[in-house]
MARBA-3410 file (N, C-alpha, C, O; in Angstrom, 1 decimal):
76
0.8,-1.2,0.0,0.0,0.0,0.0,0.9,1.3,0.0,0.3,2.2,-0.6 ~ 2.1,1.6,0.5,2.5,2.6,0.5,3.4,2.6,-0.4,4.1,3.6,-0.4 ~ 3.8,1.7,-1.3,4.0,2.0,-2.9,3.2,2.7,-3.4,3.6,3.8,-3.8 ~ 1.9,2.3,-3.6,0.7,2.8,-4.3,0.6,4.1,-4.0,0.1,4.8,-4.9 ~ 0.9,4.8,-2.7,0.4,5.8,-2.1,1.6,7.2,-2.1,1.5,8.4,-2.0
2.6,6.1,-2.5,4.2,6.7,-3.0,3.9,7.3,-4.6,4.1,8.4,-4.9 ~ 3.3,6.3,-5.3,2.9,6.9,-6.8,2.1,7.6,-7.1,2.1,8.3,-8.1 ~ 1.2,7.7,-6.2,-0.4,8.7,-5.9,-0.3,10.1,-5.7,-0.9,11.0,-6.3 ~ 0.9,10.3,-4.6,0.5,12.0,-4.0,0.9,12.6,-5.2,0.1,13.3,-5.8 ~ 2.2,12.3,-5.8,2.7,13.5,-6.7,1.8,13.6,-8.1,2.2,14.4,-9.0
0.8,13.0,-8.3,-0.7,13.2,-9.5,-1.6,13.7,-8.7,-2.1,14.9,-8.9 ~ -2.0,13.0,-7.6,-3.1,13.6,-7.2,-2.8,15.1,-6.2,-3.4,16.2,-6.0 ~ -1.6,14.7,-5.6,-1.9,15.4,-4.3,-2.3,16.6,-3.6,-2.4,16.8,-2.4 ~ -2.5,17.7,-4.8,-2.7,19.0,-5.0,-4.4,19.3,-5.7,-5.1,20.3,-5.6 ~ -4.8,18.1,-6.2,-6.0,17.8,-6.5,-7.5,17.9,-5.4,-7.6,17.2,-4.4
-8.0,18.4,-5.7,-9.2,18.6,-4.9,-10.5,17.3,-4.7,-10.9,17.2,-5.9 ~ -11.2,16.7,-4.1,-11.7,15.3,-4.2,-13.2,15.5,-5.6,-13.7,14.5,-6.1 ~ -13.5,16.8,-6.1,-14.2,16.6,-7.0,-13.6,16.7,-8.3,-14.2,16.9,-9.4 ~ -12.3,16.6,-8.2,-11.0,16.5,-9.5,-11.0,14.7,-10.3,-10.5,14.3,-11.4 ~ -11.5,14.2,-9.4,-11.5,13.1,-9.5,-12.5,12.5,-9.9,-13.5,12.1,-9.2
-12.3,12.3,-11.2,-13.2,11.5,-12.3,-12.6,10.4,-13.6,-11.4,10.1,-13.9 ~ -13.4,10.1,-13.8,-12.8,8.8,-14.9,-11.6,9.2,-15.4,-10.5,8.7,-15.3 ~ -12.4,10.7,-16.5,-11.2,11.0,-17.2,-10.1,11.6,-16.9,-9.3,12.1,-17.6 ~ -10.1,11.7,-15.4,-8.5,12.0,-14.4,-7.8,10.6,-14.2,-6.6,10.4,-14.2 ~ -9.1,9.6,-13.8,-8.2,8.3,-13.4,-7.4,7.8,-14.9,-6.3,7.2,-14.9
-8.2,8.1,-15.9,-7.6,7.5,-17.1,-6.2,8.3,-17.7,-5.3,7.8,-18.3 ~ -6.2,9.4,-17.4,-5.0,10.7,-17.8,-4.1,10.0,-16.9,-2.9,10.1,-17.3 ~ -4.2,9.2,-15.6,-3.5,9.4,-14.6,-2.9,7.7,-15.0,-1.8,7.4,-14.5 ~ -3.3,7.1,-15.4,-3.3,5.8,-15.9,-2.2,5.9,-16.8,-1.1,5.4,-16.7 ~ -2.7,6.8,-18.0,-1.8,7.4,-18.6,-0.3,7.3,-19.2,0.4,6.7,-20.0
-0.3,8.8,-18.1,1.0,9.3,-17.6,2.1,8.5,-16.7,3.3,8.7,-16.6 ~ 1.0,7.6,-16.1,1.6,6.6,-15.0,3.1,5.7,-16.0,4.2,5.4,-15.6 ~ 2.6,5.4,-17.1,3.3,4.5,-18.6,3.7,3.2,-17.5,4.9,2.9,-17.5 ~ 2.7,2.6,-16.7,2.7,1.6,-16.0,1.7,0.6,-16.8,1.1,1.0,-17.8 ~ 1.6,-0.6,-16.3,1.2,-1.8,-16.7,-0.7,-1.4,-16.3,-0.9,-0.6,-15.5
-1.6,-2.0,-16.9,-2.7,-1.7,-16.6,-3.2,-2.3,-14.9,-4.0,-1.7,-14.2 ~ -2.5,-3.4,-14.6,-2.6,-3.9,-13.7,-1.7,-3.3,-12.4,-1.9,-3.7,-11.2 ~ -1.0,-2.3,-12.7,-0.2,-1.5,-11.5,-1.2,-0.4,-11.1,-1.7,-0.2,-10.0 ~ -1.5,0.5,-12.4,-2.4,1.5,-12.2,-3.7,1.0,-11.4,-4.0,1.6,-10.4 ~ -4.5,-0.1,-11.9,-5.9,-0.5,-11.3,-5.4,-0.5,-10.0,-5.9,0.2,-9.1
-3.8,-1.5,-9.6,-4.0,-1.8,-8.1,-3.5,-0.3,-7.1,-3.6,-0.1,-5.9 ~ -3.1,0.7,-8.2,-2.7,2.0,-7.3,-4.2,3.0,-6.9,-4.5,3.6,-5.9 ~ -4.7,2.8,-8.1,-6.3,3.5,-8.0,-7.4,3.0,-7.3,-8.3,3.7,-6.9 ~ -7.3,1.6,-7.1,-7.8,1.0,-5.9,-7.5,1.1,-4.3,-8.2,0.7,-3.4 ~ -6.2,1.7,-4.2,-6.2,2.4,-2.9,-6.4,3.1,-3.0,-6.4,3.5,-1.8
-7.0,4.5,-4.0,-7.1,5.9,-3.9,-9.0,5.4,-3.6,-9.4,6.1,-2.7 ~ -9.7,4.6,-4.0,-10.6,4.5,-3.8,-11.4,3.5,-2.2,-12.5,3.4,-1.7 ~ -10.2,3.2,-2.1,-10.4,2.5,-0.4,-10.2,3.4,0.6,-10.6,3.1,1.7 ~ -9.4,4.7,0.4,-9.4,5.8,1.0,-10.1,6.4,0.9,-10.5,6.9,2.0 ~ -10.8,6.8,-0.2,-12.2,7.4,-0.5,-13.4,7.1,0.4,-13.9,8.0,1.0
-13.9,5.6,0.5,-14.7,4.8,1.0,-14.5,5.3,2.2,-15.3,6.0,2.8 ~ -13.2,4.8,2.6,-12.6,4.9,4.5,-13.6,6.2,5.1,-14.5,6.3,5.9 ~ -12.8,7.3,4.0,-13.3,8.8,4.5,-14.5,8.8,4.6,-14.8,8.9,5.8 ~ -15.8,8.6,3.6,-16.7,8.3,3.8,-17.1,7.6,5.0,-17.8,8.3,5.8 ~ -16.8,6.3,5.2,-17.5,5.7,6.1,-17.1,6.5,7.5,-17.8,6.2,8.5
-16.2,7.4,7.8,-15.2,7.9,8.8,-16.2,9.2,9.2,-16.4,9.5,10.3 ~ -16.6,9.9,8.1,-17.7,11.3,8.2,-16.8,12.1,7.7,-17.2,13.3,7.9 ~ -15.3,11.9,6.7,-14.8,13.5,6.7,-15.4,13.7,5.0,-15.1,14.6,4.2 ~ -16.1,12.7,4.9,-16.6,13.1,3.2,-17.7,13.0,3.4,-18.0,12.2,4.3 ~ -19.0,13.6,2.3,-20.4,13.0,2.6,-20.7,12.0,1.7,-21.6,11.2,1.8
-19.6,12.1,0.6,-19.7,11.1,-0.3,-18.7,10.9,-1.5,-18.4,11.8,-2.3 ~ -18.1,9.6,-1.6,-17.0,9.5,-2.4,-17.1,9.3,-3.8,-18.0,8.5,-4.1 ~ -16.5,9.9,-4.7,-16.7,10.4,-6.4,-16.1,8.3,-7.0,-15.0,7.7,-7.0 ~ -17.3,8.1,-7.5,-16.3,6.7,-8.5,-15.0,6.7,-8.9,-14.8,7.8,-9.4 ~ -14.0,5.9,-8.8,-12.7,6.0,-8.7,-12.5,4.6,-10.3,-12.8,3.4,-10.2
-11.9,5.3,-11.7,-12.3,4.3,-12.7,-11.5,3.6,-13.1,-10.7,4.2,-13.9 ~ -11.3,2.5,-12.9,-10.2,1.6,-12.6,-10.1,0.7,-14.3,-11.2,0.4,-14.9 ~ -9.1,0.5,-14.6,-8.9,0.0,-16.0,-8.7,-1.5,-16.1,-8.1,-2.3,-15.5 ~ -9.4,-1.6,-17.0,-10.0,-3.5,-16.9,-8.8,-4.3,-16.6,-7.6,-4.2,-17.0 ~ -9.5,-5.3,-15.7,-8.6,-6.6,-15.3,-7.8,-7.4,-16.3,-8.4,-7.9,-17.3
-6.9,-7.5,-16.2,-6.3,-8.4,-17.5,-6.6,-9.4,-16.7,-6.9,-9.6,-15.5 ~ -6.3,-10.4,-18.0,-6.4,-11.9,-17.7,-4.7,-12.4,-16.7,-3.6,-11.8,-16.8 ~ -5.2,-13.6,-15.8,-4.5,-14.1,-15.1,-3.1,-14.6,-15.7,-3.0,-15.1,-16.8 ~ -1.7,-14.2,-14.8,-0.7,-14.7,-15.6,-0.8,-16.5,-15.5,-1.6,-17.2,-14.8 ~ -0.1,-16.6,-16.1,0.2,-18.1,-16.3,1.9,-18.1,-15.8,2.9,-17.5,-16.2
1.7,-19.3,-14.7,2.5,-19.8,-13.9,3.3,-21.1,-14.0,4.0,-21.4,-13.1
END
């Protein structure tokens, strides 16, 4: 998680919580020039944080967080 959170602040961190829409997660996907499977698992903590806050009371409500399709399973 704090890899994920390592690659997160310097995109998001100046960002405001209604900055945060598809076509930010996809810009951010992007720019990332990471694997589709790094990005979903970095944007999936930006969105477990989201939730947290929410369930916590410091948000009244968390913006969809759009995560880029699952690739298929490696082969082992």
């Amino acid at each position: 998680m704090a890899y994920a959170i390592k690659a997160l602040a310097p995109w998001w961190g100046e960002s405001s919580i209604a900055a945060i829409s598809a076509a930010a997660c996809r810009r951010y996907t992007k720019d990332r020039a990471v694997k589709d499977a790094t990005a979903r698992r970095e944007l999936g903590v930006l969105s477990a944080a989201l939730r947290y806050c929410t369930r916590e009371g410091y948000l009244s409500s968390a913006p969809q967080v759009w995560l880029p399709a699952k690739g298929p399973p490696r082969d082992r």
